[in-house]
N, CA, C and O atoms as CSV, one atom per row, in Angstrom:
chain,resi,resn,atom,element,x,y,z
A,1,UNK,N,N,0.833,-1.171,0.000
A,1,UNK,CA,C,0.000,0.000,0.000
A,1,UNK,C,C,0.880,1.238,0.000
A,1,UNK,O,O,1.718,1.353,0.895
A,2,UNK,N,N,0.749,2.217,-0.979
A,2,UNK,CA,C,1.323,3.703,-0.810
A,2,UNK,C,C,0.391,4.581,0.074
A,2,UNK,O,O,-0.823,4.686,-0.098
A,3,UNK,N,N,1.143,5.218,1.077
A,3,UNK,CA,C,0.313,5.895,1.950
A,3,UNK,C,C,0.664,7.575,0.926
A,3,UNK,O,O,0.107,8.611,1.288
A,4,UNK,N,N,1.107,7.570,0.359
A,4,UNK,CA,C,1.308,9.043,-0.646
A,4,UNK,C,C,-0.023,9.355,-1.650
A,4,UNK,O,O,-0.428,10.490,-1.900
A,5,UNK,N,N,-0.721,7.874,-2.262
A,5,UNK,CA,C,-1.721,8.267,-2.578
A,5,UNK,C,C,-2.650,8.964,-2.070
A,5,UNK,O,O,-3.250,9.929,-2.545
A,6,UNK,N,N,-2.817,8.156,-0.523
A,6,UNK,CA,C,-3.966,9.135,0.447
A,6,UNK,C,C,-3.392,10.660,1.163
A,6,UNK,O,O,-4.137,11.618,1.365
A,7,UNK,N,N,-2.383,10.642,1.383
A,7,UNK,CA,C,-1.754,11.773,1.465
A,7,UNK,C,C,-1.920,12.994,0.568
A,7,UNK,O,O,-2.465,14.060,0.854
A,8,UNK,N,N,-1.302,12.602,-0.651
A,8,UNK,CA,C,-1.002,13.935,-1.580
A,8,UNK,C,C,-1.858,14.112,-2.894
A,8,UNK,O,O,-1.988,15.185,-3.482
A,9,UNK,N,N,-2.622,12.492,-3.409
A,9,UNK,CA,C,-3.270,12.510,-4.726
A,9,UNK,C,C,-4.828,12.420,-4.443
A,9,UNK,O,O,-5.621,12.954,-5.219
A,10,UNK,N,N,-5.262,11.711,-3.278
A,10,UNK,CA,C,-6.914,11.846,-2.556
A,10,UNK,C,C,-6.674,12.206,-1.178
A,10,UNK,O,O,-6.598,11.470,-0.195
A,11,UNK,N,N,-6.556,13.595,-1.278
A,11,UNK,CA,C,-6.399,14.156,0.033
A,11,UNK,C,C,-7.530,14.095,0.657
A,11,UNK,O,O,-8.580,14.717,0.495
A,12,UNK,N,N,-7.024,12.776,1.848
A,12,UNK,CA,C,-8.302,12.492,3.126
A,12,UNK,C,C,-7.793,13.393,4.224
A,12,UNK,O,O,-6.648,13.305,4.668
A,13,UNK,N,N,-8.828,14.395,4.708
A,13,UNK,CA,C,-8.867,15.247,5.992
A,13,UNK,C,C,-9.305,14.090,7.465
A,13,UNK,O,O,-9.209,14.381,8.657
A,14,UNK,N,N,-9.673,13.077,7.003
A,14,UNK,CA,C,-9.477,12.222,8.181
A,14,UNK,C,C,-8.468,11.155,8.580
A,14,UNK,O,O,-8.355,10.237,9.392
A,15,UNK,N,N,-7.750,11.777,7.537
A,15,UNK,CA,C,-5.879,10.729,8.347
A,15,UNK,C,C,-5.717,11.005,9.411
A,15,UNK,O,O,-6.676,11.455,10.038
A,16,UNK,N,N,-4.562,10.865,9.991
A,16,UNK,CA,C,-4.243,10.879,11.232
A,16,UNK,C,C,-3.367,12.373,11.282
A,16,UNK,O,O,-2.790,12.930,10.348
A,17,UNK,N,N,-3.462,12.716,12.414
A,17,UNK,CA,C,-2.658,14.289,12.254
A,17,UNK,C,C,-1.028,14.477,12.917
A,17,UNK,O,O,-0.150,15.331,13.035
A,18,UNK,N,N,-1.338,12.935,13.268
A,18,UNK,CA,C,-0.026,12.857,14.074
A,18,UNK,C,C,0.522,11.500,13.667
A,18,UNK,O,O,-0.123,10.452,13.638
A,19,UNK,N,N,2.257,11.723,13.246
A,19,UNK,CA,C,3.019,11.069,12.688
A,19,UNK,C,C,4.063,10.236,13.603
A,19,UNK,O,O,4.820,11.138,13.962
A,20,UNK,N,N,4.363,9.499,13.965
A,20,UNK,CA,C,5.510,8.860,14.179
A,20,UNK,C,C,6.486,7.712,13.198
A,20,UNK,O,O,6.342,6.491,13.144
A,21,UNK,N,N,7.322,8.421,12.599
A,21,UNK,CA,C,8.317,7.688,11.542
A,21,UNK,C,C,9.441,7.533,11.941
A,21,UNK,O,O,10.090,8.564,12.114
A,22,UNK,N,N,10.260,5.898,12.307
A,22,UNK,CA,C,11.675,5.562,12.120
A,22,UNK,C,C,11.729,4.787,11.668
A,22,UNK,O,O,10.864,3.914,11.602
A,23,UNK,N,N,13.204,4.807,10.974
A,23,UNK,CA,C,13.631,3.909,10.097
A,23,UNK,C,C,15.746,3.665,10.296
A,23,UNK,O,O,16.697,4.443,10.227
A,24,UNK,N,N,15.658,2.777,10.448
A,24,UNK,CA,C,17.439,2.242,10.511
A,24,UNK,C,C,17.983,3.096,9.056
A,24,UNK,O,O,17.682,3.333,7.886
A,25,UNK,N,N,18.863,3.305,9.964
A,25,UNK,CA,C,19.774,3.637,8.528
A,25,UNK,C,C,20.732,2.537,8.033
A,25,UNK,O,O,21.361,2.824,7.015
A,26,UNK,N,N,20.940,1.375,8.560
A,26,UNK,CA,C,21.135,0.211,7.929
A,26,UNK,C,C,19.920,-0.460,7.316
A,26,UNK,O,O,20.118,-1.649,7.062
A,27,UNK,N,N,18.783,-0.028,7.031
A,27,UNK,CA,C,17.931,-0.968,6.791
A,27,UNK,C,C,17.881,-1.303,5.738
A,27,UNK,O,O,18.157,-0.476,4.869
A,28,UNK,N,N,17.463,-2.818,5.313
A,28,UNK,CA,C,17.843,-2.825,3.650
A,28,UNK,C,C,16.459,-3.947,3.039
A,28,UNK,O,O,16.389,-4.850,2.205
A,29,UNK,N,N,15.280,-3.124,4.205
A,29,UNK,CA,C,14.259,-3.714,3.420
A,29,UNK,C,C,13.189,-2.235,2.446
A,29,UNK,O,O,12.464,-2.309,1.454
A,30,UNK,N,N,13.650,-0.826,3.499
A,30,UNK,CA,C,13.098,0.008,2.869
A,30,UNK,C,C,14.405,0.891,2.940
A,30,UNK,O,O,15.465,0.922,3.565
A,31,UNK,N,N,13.601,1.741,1.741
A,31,UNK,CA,C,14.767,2.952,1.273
A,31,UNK,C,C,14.571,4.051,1.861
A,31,UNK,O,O,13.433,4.515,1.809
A,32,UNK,N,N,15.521,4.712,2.521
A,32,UNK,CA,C,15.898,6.114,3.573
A,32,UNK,C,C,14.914,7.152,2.714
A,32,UNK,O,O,14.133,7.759,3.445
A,33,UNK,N,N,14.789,7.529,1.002
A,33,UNK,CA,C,13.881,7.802,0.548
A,33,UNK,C,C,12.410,7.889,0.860
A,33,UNK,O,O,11.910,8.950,1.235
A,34,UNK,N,N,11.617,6.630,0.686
A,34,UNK,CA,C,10.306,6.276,1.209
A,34,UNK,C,C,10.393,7.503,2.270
A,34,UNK,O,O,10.088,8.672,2.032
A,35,UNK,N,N,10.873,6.978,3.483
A,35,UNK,CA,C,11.192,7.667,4.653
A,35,UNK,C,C,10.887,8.747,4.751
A,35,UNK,O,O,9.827,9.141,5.238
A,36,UNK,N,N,11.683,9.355,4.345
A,36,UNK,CA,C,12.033,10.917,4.236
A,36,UNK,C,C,10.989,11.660,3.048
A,36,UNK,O,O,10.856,12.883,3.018
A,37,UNK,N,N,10.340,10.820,2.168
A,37,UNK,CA,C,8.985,11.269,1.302
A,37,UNK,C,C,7.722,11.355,1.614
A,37,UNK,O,O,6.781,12.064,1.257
A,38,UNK,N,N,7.943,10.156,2.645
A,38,UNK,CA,C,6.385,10.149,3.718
A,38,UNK,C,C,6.796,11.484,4.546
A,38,UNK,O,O,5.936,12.360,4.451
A,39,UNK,N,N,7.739,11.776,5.209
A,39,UNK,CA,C,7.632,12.812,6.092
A,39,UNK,C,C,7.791,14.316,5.925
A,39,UNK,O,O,7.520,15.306,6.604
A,40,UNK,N,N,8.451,14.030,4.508
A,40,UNK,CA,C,7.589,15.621,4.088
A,40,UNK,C,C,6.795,15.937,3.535
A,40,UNK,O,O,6.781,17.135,3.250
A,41,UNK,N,N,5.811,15.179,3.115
A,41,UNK,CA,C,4.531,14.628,2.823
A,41,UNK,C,C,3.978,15.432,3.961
A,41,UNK,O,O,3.653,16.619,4.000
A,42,UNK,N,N,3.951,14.487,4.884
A,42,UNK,CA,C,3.304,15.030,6.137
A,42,UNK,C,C,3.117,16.117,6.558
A,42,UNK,O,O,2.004,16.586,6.800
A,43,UNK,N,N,4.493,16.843,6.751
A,43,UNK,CA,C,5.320,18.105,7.278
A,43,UNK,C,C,4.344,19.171,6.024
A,43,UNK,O,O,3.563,20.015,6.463
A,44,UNK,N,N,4.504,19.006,4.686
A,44,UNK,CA,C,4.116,19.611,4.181
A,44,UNK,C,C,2.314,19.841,4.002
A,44,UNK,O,O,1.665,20.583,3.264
A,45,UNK,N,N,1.969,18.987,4.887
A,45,UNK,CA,C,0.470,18.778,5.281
A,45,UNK,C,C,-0.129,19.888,5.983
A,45,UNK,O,O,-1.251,20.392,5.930
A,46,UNK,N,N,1.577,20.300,7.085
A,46,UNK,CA,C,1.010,20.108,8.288
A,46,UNK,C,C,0.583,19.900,9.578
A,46,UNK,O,O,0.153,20.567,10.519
A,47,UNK,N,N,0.925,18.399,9.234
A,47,UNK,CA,C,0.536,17.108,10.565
A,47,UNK,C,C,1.700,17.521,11.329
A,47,UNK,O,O,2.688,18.024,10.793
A,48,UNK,N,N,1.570,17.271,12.833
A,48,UNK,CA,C,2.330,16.801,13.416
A,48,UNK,C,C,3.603,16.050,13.397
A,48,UNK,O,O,3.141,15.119,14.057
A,49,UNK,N,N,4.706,15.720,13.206
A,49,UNK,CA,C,5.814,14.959,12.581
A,49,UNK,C,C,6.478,15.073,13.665
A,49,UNK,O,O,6.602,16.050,14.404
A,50,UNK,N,N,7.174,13.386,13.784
A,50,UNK,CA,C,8.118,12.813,14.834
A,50,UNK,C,C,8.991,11.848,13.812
A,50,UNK,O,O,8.934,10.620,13.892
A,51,UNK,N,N,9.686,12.445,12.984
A,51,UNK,CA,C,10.591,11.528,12.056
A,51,UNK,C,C,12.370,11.288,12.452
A,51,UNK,O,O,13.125,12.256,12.353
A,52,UNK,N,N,12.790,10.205,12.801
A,52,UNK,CA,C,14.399,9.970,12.821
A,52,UNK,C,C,14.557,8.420,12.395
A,52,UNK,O,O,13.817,7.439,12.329
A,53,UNK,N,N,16.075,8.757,12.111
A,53,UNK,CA,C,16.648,7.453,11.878
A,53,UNK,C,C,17.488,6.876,13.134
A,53,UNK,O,O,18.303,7.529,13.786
A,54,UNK,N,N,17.195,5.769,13.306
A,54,UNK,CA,C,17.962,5.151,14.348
A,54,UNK,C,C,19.394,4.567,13.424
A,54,UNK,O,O,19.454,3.586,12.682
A,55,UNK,N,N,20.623,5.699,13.829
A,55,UNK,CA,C,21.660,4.978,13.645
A,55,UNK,C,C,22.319,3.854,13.832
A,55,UNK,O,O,22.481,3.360,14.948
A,56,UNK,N,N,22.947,3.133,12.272
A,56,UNK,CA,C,23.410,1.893,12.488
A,56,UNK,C,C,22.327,0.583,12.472
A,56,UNK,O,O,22.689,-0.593,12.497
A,57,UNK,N,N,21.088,0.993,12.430
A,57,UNK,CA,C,20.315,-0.164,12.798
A,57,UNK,C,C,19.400,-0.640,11.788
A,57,UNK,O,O,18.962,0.177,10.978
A,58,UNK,N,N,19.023,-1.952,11.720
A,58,UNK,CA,C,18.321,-2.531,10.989
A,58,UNK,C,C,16.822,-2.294,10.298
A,58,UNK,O,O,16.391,-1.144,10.212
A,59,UNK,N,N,16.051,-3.412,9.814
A,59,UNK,CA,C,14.470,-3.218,9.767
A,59,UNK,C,C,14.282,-3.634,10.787
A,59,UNK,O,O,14.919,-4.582,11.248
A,60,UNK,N,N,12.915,-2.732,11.677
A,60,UNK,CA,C,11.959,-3.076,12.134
A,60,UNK,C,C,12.439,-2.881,13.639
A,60,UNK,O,O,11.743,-3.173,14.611
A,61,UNK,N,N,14.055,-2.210,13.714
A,61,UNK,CA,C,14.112,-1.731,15.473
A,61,UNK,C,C,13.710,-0.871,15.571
A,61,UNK,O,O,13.225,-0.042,14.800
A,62,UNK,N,N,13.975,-1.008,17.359
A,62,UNK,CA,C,12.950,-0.131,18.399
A,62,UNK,C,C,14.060,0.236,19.360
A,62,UNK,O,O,14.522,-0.544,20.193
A,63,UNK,N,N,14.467,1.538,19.170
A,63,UNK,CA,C,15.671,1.213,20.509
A,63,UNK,C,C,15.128,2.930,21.089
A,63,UNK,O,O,15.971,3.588,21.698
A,64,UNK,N,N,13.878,3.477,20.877
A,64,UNK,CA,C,13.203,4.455,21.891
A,64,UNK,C,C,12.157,4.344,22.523
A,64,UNK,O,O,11.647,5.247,23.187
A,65,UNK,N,N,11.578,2.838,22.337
A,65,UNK,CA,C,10.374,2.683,23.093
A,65,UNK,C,C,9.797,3.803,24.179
A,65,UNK,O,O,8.638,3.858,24.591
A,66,UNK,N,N,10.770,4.581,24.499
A,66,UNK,CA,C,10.004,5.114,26.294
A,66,UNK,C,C,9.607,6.640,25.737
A,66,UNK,O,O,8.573,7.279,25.932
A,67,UNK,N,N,10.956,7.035,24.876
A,67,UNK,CA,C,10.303,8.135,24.045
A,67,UNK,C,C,8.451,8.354,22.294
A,67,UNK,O,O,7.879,9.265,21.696
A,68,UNK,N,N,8.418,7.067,22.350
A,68,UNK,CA,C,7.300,6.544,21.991
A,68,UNK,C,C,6.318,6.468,22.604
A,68,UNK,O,O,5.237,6.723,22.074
A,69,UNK,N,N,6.394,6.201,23.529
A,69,UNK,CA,C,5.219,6.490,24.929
A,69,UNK,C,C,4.933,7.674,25.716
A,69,UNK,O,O,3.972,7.763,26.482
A,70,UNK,N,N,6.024,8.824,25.450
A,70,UNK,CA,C,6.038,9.957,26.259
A,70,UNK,C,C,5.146,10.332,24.858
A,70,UNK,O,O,4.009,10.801,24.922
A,71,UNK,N,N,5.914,10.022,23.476
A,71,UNK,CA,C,5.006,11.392,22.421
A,71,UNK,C,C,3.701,10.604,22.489
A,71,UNK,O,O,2.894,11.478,22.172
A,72,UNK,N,N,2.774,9.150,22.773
A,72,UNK,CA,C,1.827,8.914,22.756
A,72,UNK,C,C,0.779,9.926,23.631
A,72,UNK,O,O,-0.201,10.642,23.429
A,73,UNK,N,N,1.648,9.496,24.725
A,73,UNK,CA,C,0.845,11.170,25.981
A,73,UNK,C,C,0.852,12.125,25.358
A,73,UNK,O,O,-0.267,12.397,24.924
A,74,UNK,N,N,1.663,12.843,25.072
A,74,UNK,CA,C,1.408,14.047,24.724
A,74,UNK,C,C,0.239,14.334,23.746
A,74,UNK,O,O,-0.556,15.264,23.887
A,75,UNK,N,N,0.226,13.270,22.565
A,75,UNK,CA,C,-0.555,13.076,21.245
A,75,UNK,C,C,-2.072,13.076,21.898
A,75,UNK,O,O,-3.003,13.707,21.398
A,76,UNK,N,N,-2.162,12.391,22.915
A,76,UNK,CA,C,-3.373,12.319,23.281
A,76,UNK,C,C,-3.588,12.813,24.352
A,76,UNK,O,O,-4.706,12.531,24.781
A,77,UNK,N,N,-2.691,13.761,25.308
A,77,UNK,CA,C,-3.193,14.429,26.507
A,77,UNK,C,C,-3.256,12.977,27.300
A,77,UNK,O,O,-4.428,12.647,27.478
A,78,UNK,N,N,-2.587,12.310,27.665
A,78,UNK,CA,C,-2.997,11.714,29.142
A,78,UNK,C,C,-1.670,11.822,29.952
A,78,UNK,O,O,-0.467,11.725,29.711
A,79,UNK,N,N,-2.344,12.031,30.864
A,79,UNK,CA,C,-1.219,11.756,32.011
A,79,UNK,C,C,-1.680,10.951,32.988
A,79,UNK,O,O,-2.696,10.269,32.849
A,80,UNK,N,N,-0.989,10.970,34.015
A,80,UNK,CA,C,-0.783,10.239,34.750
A,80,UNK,C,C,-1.185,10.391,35.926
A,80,UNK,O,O,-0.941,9.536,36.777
């Protein structure tokens, strides 16, 4: 699925307004491109944007989990 279609060619006002994008910069299942096209996609929306690359690292890591959970709060106002 291209999320650029719904983004930039059938612009839906009910996407999401808030972004969270990482991607390894070793990764060698998607291209640093994609990446960086979805998020100024976004940026240029607009939306909210939380985009980095986790240096050195593969597909599909997670090495900020806790900072993922702080921007979830914030995204949605809850605390604690």
């Amino acid at each position: 699925m291209n999320p650029m279609y719904h983004l930039l060619e059938k612009h839906n006002p009910n996407r999401s307004k808030h972004w969270w994008i990482r991607l390894g910069t070793s990764d060698t299942d998607t291209s640093h491109v994609i990446s960086t096209n979805l998020a100024a996609a976004v940026d240029n929306l607009g939306d909210d944007l939380n985009h980095s690359f986790y240096w050195d690292q593969g597909h599909a890591t997670n090495v900020d989990p806790g900072d993922f959970i702080k921007w979830v709060a914030k995204v949605t106002g809850y605390k604690k």
